[in-house]
C-alpha positions in Angstrom: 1.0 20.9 -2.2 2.8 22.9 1.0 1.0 25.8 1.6 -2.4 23.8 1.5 -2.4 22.2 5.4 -5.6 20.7 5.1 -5.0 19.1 1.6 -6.3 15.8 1.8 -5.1 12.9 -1.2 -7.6 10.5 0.2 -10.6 11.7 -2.0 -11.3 13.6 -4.9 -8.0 13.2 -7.0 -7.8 12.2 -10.5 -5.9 9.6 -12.1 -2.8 11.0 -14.1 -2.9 14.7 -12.7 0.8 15.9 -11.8 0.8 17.7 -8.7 3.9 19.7 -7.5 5.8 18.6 -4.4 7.7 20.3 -1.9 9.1 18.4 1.1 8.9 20.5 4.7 11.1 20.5 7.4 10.5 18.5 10.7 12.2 20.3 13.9 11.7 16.8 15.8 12.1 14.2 13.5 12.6 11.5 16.6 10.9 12.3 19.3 12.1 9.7 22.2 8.3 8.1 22.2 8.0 7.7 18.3 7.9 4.6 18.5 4.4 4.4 20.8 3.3 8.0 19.9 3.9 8.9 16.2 1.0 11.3 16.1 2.8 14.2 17.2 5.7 14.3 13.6 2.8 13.5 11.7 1.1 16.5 13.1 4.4 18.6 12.3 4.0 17.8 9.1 0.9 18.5 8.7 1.0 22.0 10.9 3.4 23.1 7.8 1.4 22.1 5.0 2.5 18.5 4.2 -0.4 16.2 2.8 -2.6 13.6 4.3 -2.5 9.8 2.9 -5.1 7.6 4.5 -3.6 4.0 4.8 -0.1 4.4 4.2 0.9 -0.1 3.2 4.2 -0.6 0.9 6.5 1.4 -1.0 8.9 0.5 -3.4 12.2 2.9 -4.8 13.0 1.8 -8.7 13.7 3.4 -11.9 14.2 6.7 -9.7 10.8 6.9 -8.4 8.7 6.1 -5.3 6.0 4.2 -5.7 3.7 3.6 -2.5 0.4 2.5 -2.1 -2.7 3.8 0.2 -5.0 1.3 1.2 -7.8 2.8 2.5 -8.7 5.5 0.3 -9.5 6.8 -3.0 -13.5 7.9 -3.7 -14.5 3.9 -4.3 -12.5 3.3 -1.1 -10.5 0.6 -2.7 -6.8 1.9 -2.4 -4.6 4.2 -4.4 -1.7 4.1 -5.9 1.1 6.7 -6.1 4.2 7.6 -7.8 6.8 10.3 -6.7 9.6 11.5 -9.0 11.9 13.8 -7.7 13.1 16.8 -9.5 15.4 17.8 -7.4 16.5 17.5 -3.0 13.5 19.7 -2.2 10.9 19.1 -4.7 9.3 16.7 -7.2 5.9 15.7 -8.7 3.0 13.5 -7.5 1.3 11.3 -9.4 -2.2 8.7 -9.1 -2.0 6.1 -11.3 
């Protein structure tokens, strides 16, 4: 998905299609007012092509995947949920179940 800065997983994504994954870099990962002010890593991700999740909740790490849940989204606006496997330190595939 890097590459596409405005993709957007909140609508229009279909259950079971594996899309490709590659992590960007951050040049401020912790910016002294994080903590009241997250926008501005969020927007460094997104300035380099990293996806948008609407109504990031949980996420649990088993079995050697990620498994997180989004819970305002999806077309019927009832939640998603998603499943990362990692292929290798950079990459790895996405998944809507």
């Amino acid at each position: 998905m890097r590459g596409e800065p405005t993709y957007d997983t909140a609508t229009g994504q279909r259950v079971g299609e594996r899309l490709p994954v590659t992590w960007v870099d951050i040049d401020h990962p912790d910016p002294a007012d994080a903590e009241s002010f997250p926008g501005p890593v969020y927007s460094q991700g997104r300035a380099r092509g990293g996806a948008r999740f609407l109504g990031l909740e949980g996420a649990d790490w088993a079995g050697g995947q990620l498994t997180f849940v989004v819970s305002e989204a999806g077309d019927a606006e009832e939640g998603q949920v998603w499943t990362y496997w990692p292929t290798d330190l950079h990459t790895g595939v996405l998944t809507l179940r």
